[in-house]
C-alpha positions as CSV (number, residue, x, y, z in Angstrom):
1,X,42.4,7.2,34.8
2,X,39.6,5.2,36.7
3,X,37.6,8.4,36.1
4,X,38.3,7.8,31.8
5,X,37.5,3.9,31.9
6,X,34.4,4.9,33.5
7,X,33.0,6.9,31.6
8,X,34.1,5.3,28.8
9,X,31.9,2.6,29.4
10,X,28.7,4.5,30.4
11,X,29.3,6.3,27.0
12,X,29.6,2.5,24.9
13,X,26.0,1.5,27.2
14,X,24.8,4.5,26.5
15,X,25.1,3.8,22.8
16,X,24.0,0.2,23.1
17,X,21.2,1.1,24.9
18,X,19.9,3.6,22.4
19,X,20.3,1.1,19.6
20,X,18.0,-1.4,21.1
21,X,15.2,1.4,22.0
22,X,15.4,2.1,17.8
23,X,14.7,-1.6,16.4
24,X,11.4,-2.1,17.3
25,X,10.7,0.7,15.3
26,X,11.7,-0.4,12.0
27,X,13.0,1.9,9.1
28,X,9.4,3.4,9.3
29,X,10.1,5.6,12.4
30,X,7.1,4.7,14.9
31,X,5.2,1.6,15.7
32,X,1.6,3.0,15.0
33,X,2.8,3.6,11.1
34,X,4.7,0.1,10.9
35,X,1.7,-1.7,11.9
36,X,-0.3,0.3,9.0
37,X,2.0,-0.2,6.3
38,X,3.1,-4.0,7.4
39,X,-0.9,-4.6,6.9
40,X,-0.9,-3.0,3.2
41,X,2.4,-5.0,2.8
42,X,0.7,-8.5,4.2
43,X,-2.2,-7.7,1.9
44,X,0.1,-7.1,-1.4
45,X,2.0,-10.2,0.2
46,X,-1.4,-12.6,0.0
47,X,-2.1,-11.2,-3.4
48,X,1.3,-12.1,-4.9
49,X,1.3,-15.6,-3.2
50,X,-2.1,-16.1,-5.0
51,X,-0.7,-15.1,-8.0
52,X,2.5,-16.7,-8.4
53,X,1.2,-19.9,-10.2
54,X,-0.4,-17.3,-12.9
55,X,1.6,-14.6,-13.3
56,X,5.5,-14.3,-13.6
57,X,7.3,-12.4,-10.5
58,X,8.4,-9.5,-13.2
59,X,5.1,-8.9,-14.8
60,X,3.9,-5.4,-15.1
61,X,0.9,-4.3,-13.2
62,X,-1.0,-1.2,-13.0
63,X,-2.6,0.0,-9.5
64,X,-5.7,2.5,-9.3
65,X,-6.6,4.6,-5.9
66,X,-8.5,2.3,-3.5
67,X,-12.2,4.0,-3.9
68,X,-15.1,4.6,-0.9
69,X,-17.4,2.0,-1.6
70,X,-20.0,4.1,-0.7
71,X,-18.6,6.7,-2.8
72,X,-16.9,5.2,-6.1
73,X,-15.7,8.7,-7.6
74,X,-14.3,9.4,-4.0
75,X,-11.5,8.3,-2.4
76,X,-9.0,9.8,0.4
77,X,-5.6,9.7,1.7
78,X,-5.9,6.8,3.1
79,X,-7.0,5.0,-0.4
80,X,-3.8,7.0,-1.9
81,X,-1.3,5.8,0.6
82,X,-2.7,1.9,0.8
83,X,-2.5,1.9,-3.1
84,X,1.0,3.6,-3.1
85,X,2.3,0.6,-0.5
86,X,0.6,-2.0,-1.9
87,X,2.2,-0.9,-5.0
88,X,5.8,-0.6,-3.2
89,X,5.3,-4.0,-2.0
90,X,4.6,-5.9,-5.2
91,X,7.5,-3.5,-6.6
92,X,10.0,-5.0,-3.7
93,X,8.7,-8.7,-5.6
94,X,9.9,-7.7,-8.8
95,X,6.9,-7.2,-10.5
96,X,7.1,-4.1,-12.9
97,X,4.1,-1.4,-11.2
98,X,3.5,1.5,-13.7
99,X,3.4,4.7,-12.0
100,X,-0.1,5.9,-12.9
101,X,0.2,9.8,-11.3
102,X,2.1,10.3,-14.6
103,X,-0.7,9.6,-17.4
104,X,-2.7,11.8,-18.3
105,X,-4.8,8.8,-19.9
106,X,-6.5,8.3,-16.5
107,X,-9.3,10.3,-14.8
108,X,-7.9,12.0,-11.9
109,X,-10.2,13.3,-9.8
110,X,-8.9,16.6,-7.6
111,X,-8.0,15.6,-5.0
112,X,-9.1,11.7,-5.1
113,X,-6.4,10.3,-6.9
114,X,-5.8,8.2,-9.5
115,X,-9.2,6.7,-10.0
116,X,-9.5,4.0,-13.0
117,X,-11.8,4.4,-15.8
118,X,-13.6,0.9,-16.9
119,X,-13.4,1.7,-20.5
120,X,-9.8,3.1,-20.0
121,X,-8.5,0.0,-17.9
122,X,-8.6,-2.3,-21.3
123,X,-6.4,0.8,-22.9
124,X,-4.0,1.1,-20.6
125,X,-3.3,-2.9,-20.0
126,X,-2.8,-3.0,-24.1
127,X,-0.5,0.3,-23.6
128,X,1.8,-0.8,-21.3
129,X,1.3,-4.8,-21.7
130,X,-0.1,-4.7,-18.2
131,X,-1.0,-8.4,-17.6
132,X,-3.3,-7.0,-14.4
133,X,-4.7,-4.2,-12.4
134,X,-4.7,-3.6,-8.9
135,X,-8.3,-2.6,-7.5
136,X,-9.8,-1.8,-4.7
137,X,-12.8,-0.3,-2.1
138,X,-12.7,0.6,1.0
139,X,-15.3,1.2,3.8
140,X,-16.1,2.1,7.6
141,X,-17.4,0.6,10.5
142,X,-17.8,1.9,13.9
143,X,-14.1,0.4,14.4
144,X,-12.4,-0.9,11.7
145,X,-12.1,0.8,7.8
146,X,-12.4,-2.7,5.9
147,X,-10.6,-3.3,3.0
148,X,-10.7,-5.2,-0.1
149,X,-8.2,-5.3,-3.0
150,X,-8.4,-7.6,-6.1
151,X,-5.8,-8.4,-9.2
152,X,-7.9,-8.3,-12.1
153,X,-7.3,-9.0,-15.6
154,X,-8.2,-6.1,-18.1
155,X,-9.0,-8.0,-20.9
156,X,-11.7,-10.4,-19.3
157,X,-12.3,-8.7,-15.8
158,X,-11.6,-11.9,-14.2
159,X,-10.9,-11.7,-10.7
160,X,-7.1,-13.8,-10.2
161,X,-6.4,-12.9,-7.0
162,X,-8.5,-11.2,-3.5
163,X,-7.8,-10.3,-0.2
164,X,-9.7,-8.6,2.1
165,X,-8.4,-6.5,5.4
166,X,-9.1,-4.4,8.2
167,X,-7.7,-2.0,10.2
168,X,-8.6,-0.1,13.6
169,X,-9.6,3.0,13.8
170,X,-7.7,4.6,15.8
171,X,-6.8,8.9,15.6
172,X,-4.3,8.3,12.6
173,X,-6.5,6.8,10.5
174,X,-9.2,8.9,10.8
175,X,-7.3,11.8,9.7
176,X,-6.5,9.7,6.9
177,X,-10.2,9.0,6.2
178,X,-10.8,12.8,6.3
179,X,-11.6,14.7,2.3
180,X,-9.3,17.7,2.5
């Protein structure tokens, strides 16, 4: 019986014990990722706070591929994924993002994602009453890739909101960096 309350209790530590080891991890499965996409998130965070005295919480929004800046017909899969959590990010604020790998109204580059026209921008806003685009360039240091993002409005290019970013280079990230 001793024997059964024993073990009973290693089990229940057990379980205690491997609950703790997951939290720090987030729902996003390992700390390395959460720190990349809490940075996209605190960027997409800044923006909205810059735009919340211009733009209502539920206005729709259009987001284009983050470019090289070196390269402005290139991007990468790191330009994809920061654009598709930025994009999650201002969805989670209630702002209506239009999914933009479904029009065929925008230049899509093999490979490079959805890359946004300049004539086509002024199109699309009308289209889908977009009140702003998301934007933005990317580029690489030694150390860091640095990024910038801006909310811009279609119909005068006026900048609303800006935020700029970096994050370390580290093995991750420069497979993300890497044209496949």
């Amino acid at each position: 019986m001793r024997l059964v309350k024993v073990f009973s209790l290693l089990s229940v530590m057990l379980l205690a014990l491997a609950g703790c080891a997951q939290t720090g991890l987030g729902s996003h499965g390992s700390v390395s990722a959460n720190n990349f996409i809490q940075a996209n998130y605190k960027a997409a965070e800044n923006l909205q706070a810059q735009l919340a005295s211009r733009a209502a919480g539920n206005s729709t929004l259009l987001v284009a591929t983050l470019v090289n800046i070196d390269a402005l017909d290139r991007s990468s899969t790191l330009g994809r994924l920061v654009s598709e959590q930025v994009s999650a990010r201002f969805t989670q604020g209630g702002y209506r993002m239009i999914e933009m790998k479904f029009q065929n109204s925008v230049y899509m580059a093999r490979g490079q994602g959805e890359l946004m026209l300049t004539r086509q921008v002024h199109e699309l806003a009308n289209a889908y009453s977009a009140e702003a685009v998301i934007v933005g360039s990317y580029g690489t240091s030694k150390e860091y890739v640095l990024i910038n993002l801006k909310v811009v409005e279609p119909a005068t290019n006026q900048v609303l909101a800006v935020y700029d970013y970096s994050l370390p280079i580290d093995e991750n990230v420069r497979m993300l960096l890497r044209n496949r």
